[in-house]
TIMARZA-817862 format. One line per field, with one value per residue (C-alpha): residue number from 1; chain; x, y, z. Coordinates in steps of 0.05 Angstrom, whole numbers. Layout:
n = [NUM ...]
chain = [A ...]
x = [X ...]
y = [Y ...]
z = [Z ...]
//
This chain:
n = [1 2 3 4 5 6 7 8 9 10 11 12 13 14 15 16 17 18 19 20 21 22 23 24 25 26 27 28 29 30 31 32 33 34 35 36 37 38 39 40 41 42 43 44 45 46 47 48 49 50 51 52 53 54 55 56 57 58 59 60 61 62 63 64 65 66 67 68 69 70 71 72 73 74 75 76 77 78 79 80 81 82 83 84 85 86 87 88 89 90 91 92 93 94 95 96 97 98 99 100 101 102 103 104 105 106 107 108 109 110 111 112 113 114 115 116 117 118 119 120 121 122 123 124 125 126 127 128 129 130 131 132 133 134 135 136 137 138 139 140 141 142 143 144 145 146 147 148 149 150 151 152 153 154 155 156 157 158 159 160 161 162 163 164 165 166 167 168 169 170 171 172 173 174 175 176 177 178 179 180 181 182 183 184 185 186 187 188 189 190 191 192 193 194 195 196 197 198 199 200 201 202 203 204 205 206 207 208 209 210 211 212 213 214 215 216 217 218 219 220 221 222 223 224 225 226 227 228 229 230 231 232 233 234 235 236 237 238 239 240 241 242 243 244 245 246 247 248 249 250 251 252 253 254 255 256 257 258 259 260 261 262 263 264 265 266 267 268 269 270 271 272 273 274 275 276 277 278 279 280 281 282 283 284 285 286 287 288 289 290 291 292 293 294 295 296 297 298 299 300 301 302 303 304 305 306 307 308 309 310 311 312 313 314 315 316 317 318 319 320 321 322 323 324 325 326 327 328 329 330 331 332 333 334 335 336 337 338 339 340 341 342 343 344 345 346 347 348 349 350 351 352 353 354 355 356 357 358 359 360 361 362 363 364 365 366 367 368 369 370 371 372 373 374 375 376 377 378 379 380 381 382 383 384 385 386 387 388 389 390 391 392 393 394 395 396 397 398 399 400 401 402 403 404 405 406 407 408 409 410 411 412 413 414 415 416 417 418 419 420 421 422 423 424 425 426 427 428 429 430 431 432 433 434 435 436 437 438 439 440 441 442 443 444 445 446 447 448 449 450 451 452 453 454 455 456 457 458 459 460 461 462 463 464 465 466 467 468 469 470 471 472 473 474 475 476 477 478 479 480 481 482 483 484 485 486 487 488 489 490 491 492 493 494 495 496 497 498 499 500 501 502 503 504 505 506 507 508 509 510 511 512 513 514 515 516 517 518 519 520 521 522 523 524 525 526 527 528 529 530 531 532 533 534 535 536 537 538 539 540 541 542 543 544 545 546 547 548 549 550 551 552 553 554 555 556 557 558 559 560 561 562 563 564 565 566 567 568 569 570 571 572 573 574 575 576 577 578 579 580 581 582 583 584 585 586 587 588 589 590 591 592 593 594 595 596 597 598 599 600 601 602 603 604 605 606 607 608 609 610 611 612 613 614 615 616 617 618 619 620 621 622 623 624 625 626 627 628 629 630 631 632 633 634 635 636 637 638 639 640 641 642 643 644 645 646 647 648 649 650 651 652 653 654 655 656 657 658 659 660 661 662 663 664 665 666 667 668 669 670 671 672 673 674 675 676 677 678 679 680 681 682 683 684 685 686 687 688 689 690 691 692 693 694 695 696 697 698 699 700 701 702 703 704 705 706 707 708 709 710 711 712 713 714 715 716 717]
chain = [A A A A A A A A A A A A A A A A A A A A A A A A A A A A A A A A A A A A A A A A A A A A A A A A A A A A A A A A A A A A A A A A A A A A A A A A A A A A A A A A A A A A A A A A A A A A A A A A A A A A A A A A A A A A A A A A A A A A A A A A A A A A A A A A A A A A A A A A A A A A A A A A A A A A A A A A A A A A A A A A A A A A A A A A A A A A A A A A A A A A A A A A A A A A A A A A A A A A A A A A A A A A A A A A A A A A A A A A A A A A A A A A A A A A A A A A A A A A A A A A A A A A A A A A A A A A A A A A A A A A A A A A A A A A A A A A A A A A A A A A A A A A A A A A A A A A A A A A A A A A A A A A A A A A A A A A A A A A A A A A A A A A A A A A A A A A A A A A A A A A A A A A A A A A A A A A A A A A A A A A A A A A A A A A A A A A A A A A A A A A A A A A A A A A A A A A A A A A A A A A A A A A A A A A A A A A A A A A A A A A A A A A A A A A A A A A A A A A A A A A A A A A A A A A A A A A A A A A A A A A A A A A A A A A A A A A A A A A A A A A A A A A A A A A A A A A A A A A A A A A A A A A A A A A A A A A A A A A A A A A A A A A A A A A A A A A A A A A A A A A A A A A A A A A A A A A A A A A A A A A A A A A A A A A A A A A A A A A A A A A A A A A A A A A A A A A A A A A A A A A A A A A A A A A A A A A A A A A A A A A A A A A A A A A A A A A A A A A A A A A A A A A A A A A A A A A A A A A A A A A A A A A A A A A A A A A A A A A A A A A A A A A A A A A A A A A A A A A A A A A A A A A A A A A A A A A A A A A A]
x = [821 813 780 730 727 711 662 627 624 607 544 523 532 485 442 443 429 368 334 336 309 261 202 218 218 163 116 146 124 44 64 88 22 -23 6 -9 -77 -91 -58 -116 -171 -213 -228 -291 -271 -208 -255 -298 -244 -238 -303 -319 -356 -304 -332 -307 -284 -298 -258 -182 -193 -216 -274 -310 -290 -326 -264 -310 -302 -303 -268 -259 -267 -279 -305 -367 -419 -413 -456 -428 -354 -317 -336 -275 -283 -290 -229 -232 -236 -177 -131 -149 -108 -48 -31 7 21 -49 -89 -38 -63 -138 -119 -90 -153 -189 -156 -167 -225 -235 -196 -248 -303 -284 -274 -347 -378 -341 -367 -435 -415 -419 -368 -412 -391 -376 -341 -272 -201 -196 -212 -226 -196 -167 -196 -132 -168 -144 -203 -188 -266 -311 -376 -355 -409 -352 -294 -311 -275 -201 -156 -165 -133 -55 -19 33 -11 -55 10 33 -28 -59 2 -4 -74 -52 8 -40 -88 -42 12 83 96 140 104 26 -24 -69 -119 -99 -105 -133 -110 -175 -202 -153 -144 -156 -226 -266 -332 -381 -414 -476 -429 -371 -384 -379 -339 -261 -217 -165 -125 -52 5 31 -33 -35 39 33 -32 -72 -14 28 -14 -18 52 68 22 47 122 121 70 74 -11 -36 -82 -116 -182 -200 -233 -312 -293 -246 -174 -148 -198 -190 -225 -188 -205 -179 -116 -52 -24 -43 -45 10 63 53 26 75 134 145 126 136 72 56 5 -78 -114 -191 -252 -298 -369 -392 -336 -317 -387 -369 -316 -380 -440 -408 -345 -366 -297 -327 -391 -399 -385 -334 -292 -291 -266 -219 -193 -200 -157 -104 -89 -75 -136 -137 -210 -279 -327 -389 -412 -381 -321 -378 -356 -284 -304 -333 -267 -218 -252 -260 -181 -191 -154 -99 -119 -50 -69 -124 -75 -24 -84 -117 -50 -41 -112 -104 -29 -63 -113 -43 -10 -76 -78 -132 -143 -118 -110 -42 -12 49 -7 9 -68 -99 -117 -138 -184 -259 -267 -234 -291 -321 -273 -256 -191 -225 -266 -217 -178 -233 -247 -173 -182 -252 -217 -154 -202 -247 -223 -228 -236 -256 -259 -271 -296 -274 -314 -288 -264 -340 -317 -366 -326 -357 -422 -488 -492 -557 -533 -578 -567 -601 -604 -633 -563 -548 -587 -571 -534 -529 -487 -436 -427 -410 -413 -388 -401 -407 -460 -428 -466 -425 -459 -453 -490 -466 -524 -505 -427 -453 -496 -451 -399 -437 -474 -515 -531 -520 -571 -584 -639 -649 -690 -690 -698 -709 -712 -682 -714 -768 -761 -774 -755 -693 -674 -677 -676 -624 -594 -533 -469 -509 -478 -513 -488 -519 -505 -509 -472 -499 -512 -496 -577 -544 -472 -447 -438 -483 -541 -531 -548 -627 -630 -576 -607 -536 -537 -490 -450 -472 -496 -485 -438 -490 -519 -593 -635 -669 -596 -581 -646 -637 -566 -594 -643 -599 -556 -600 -641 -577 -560 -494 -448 -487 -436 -459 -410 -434 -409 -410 -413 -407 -344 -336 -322 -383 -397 -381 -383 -452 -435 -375 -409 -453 -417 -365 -333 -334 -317 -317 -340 -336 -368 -339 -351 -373 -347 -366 -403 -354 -300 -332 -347 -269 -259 -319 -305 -226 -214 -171 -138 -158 -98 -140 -120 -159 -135 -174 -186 -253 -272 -319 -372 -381 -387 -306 -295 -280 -325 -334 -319 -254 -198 -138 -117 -119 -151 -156 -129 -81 -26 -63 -128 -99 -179 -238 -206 -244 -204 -136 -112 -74 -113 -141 -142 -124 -130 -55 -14 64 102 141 205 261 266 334 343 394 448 424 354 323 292 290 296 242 236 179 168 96 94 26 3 -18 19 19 8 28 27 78 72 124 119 179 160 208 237 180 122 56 86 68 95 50 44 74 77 74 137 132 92 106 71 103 95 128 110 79 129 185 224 229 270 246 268 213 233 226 197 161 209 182 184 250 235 180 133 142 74 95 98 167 203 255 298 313 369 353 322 273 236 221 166 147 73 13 -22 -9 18 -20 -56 -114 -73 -36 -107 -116 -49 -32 40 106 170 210 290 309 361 397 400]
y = [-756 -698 -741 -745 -678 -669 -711 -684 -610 -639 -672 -609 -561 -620 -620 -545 -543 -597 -558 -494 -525 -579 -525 -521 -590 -607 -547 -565 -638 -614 -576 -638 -681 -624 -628 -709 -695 -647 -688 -735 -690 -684 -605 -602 -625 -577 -524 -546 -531 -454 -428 -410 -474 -520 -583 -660 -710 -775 -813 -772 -769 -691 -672 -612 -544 -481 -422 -366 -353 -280 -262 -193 -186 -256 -321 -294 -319 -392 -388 -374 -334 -290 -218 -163 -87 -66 -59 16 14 -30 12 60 25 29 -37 -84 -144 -136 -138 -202 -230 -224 -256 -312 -323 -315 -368 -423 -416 -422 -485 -512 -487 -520 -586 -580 -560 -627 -669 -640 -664 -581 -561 -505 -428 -405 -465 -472 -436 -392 -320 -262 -217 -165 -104 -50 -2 60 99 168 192 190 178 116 66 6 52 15 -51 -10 0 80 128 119 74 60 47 -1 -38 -50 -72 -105 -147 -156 -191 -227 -262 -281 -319 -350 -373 -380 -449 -446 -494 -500 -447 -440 -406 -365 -292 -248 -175 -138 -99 -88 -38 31 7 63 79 104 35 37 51 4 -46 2 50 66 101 145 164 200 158 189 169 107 94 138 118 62 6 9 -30 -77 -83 -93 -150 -190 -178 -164 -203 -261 -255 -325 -297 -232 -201 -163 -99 -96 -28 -16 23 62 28 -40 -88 -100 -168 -175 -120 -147 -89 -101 -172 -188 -130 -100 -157 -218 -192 -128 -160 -225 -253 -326 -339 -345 -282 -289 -240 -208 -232 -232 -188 -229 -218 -148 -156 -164 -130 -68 -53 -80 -110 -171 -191 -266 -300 -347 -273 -251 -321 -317 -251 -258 -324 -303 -232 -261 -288 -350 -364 -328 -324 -336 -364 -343 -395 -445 -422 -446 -509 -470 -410 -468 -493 -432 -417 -357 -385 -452 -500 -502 -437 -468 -527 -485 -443 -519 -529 -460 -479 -553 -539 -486 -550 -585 -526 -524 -600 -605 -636 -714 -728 -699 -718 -664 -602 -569 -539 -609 -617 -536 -545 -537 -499 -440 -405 -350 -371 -331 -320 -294 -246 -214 -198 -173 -115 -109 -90 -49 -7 10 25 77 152 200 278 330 326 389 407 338 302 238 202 198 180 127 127 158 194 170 176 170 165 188 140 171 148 79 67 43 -23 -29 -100 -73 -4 -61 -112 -74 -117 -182 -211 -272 -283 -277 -311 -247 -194 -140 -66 -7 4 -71 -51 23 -22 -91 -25 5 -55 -53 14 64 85 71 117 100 131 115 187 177 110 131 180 176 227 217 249 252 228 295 252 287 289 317 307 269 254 235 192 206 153 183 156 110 39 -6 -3 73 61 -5 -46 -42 -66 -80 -17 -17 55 86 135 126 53 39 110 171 227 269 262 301 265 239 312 273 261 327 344 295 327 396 381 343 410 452 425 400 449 481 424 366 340 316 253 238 162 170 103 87 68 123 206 248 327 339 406 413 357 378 445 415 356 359 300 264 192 155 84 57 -13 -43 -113 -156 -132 -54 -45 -66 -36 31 20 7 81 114 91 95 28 48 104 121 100 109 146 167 131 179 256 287 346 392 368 333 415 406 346 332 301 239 203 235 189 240 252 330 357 286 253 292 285 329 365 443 473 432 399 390 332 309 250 206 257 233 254 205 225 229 258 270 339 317 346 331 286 261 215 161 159 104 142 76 93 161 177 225 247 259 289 276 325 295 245 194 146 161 118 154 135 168 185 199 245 257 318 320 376 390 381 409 418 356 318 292 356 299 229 178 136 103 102 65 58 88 81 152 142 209 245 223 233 179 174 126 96 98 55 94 34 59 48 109 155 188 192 224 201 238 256 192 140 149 146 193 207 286 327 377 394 340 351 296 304 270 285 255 272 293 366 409 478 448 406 474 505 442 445 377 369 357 367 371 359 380 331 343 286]
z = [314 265 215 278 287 211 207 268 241 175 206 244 187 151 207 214 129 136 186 147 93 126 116 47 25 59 24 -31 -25 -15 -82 -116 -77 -109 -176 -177 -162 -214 -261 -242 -249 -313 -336 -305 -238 -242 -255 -187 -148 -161 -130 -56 -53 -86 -93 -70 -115 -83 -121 -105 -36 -36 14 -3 24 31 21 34 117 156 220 212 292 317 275 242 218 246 309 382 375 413 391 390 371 306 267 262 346 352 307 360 413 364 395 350 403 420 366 345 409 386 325 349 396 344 300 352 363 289 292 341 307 239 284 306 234 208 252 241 168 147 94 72 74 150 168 142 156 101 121 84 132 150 103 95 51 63 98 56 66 129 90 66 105 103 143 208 178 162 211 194 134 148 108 159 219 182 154 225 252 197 197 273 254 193 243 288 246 209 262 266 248 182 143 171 175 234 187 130 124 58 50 20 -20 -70 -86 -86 -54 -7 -38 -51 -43 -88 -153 -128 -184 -240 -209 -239 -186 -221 -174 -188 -199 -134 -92 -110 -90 -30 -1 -32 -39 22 71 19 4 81 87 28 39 112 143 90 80 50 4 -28 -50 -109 -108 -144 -172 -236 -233 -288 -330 -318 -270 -203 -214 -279 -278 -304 -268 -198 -202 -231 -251 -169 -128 -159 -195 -158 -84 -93 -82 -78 -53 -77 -97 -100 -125 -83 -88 -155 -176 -244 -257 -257 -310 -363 -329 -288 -325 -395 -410 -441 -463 -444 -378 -420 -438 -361 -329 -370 -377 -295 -292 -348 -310 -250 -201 -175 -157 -158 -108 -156 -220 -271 -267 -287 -358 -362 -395 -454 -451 -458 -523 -548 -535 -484 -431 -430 -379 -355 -326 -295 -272 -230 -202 -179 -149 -120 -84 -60 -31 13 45 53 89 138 152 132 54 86 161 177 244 229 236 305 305 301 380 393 457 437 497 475 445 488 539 598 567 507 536 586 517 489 548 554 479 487 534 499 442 470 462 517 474 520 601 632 710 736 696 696 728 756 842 877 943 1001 979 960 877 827 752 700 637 575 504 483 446 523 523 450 436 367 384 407 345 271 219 198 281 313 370 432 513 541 513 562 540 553 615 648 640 689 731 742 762 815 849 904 939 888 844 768 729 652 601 530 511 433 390 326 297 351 403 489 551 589 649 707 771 804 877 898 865 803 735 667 618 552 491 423 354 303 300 237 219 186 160 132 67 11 27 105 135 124 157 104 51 14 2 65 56 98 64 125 190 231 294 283 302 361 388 392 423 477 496 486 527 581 583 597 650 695 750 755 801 753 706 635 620 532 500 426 387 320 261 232 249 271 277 347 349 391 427 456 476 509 548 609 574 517 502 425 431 361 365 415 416 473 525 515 569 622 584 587 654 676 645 673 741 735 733 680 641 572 520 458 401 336 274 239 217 249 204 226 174 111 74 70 46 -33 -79 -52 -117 -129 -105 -108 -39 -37 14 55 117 163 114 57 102 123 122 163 216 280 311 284 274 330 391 450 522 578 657 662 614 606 567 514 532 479 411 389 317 322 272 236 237 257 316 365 437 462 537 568 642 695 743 761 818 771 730 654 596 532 457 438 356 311 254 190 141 86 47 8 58 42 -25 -63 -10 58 109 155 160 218 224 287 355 418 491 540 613 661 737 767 790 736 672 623 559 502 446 398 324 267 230 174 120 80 129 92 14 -23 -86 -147 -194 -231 -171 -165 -87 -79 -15 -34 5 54 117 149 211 267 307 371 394 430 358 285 272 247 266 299 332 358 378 414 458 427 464 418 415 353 319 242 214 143 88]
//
């Protein structure tokens, strides 16, 4: 009987050990499959297969594959797709489980579309599982045209929810990949985009531990991220493609990396004719490939061949990278026909699906920020009275004002002027006028009748701020030169202002991806809303919020200063001077503010013991139920004296019915929130007095001026 017994725990403990380990053995097997077929290949084939557009070898089995795919908000680039808001809109929800949601939708219907492309026989670009997404550059300046991809300028929050998108593309299954993941640009990557392949970024030692690595760091080690992309521009000398530092001392050694890192588009090209490291394509494949990149989006890998005779590089280098490459097909499924792949069967009906697009207005709306409401603005009433509103600004019918950059095409388009009219139906009326065409100015909608409101759309459009390149209206090669409205804009409002009698209400919608002067603006308007680029679904999102459908949650995940005039030199990467952790002079709008229709006082903050996570109580006195993001904020002994002013450490939604008091625990889950970085890069936890901040927005005098509410605790270390 006890020899039974034995043998019976033995077995589980066995059975217990062999499922721990099942996930390992079997990657380790695609490794070992990998490694057979490379021992196959000849050089030249090997040498096929680290490109975008690696090429099939008939004779092994190995189907072409095109590595270079976008989904920065929705499958891109590959016909009809679900499209979301624009990164920089959905860090504004600060909604983690969210935003993993949207990834995950958009990972199937990746998986679909990569079913369709191969049975259309496409392998080409735009059609496989690989995505270069999500971009965690830190956005440290406004002018930079390619802000609108980030998830904003704090480490921290674009850690948590860059790492909520990287989880849902990839999956959860230990072994297979839904779609892989690629944590770009790194690093220390933010403009100015005309000079960004010959550009070095210096920044201090303490910046570039402080700021410009810690998203990165979160996605490799936290969010396990398949794969990375190099920067274009050089640091500290050295090409981000080709830095021994950052590819391999930081990325592999010190974080573990293992996965593939790849070049941004005709970034090894860079190595020679931007950075002038080397002088032939033979010197910068290989001094690319022996500091630590896998493959290379472009052409200059076509030279391996001649860098292996001439002894630049070992071709077992250019073995394990081969391997590194084909064991990624394996862990998708999709190199041989793998019945064990749980994202085989993913229901081609996914894309644009209902589903979809209820997630992406759920998302719109959490997205859009709500700064200034004054005289009962909004919520604009319907019920009971006869209404006309005045819509003004051709931004309104605009499809473009919805998409950014890097979009699918979407059947559910829905402007911002169909979201207004689909909202009010039959009964009420609808007046539109375009009022200027960008740069072109026209008149303004005046039909008014009792009780009228008028929407006015402002912002920019992608035509003005984007990559290099892209935005055909930019006089800064996709950077902006100026965060002033467009004259005619401000004409329109000016215009809209003044001719509205005294009970009219003037409701403005501000779109674009990155901060704008507001100053004018919000003199001028009852209320205020920031759109970003919404996606899709903008215009019924907008509508829910108008209306008050819904309550404004939105947050900003960035600094609004007054003007570009105080702003550093756009080319200087230190981070004096920048973000709400360094900015003291300029500051218009802080970081983390928004207005919602309900709100809650933030009554008391207590620190646990552990310091892992606070309780903060907040109180409604109102009627109406309040949604709060609740923010928290650690300054260390030596804030605003080499160290941040403040830092976020932690935010959480929280629900407090009208009429109650609720107490929260909010995790303190930055992991740095408690230590400081020394001028050499060093993190230090120094003794003394650190204070904990709870607040619907980061400290800060403007932040006083605005009656931002907080409440605050010192603890001692």
């Amino acid at each position: 009987m006890k020899r039974l017994l034995f043998s019976v725990v033995l077995a589980s403990l066995i059975g217990s050990l062999s499922a721990e380990t099942a996930p390992e053995a079997k990657i380790a097997a695609f490794r070992a499959k990998a490694r057979k077929l490379v021992s196959q290949m000849t050089l030249a084939e090997k040498r096929s297969q680290l490109v975008n557009g690696a090429a099939g070898i008939k004779r092994l089995g190995i189907p072409p594959y095109g590595w270079w795919n976008e989904a920065l908000h929705g499958v891109a680039r590959n016909g009809r797709a679900t499209v979301f808001p624009q990164p920089i809109g959905q860090a504004a929800s600060f909604n983690p489980d969210l935003i993993r949601k949207v990834a995950e939708a958009i990972a199937d219907e990746g998986r679909a579309k990569h079913a369709a492309s191969l049975a259309n026989r496409r392998t080409d670009s735009y059609t496989g599982l690989t995505y270069w997404s999500p971009n965690v550059n830190i956005f440290r300046d406004p002018r930079w045209g390619r802000g609108m991809e980030t998830w904003g300028e704090d480490p921290f929050l674009t850690g948590v929810l860059g790492g909520a998108f990287v989880r849902g593309i990839q999956g959860d299954d230990p072994v297979y990949y839904k779609a892989t993941a690629c944590a770009k640009h790194y690093a220390v990557h933010s403009g100015p985009e005309p000079k960004r392949h010959s550009f070095n970024a210096k920044p201090p030692k303490k910046d570039l531990y402080e700021t410009y690595l810690p998203a990165f760091e979160a996605l490799v080690r936290e969010a396990k991220v398949q794969s990375v992309m190099s920067a274009y521009n050089a640091v500290y000398g050295e090409s981000a493609t080709s830095s021994e530092f950052l590819l391999k001392d930081v990325l592999r050694k010190s974080w573990g990396f293992e996965g593939i890192v790849v070049s941004d588009s005709g970034a090894v090209a860079d190595i020679r004719g931007g950075h002038h490291l080397e002088k032939e394509r033979e010197g910068s494949a290989a001094r690319a490939l022996n500091h630590g990149l896998t493959y290379e989006c472009g052409s200059d890998f076509s030279a391996l061949e001649g860098a292996v005779a001439r002894g630049l590089v070992k071709e077992e280098v250019i073995d394990a990278a081969v391997v590194d490459m084909l064991t990624t097909r394996y862990r998708l499924g999709i190199l041989d026909d793998d019945p064990d792949c749980p994202y085989n069967a993913v229901d081609p009906a996914c894309v644009c699906s209902e589903a979809h697009r209820t997630l992406a207005r759920e998302l719109a709306r959490e997205s859009m920020v709500l700064l200034k409401n004054d005289r009962g603005a909004l919520p604009i009433r319907l019920e009971n009275r006869q209404r006309c509103i005045a819509v003004n600004g051709s931004i309104a019918f605009d499809g473009f004002a919805l998409m950014g950059n890097y979009y699918g095409f979407s059947p559910n388009l829905v402007t911002y002027i169909e979201g207004i009219a689909d909202a009010l139906g039959n009964g009420l009326g609808l007046a539109y006028n375009p009022g200027y065409y960008y740069g072109k100015t026209g008149g303004a909608s005046s039909t008014w009748a009792g009780g009228d409101v008028a929407i006015a759309f402002v912002g920019n459009v992608p035509l003005f701020e984007g990559e290099e390149g892209d935005a055909i209206g930019s006089s800064a090669g996709g950077d902006r030169k100026t965060l002033a409205l467009q004259e005619v804009q401000l004409e329109m409002l000016r215009r809209l202002s003044k001719s509205r009698p005294g009970y009219a209400r003037l409701v403005t919608v501000v779109t674009g991806g990155s901060p704008i002067a507001l100053k004018e603006v919000m003199e001028l308007s009852d209320a205020v809303i920031f759109a970003w680029y919404p996606g899709e679904q903008g215009g019924h999102a907008l509508a829910d919020l108008l209306f008050g459908k819904a309550d404004f949650t939105g947050r900003l995940p960035m600094t609004f200063p007054v003007d570009e005039t105080v702003l550093p030199d756009f080319e200087d990467y230190s981070m004096k001077g920048r973000t709400y952790k360094y900015q003291t002079e300029g500051v218009f709008l802080p970081f983390g503010y928004g207005l919602s229709l309900a709100s809650a006082s933030y009554e008391k903050v207590e620190v646990a013991a552990d310091r892992v996570s606070a309780s903060v109580t907040l109180k409604n006195t109102g009627k109406r139920e309040a949604v709060e993001t609740v923010q928290l904020y650690v300054a260390t002994p030596n804030a605003g004296k080499g160290a941040p002013l403040a830092s976020l450490a932690g935010f959480a939604r929280v629900t407090v019915p009208a009429g109650k008091t609720v107490t929260a625990t909010v995790p303190i889950a930055n992991k740095y929130a408690f230590t400081e970085v020394t001028e050499d890069g060093a993190r230090v936890t120094p003794k003394g007095v650190y204070r904990v901040i709870a607040a619907s927005a980061a400290p800060g005098a403007r932040s006083d001026e605005l009656g931002v509410r907080r409440c605050e605790t010192a603890i001692r270390k």
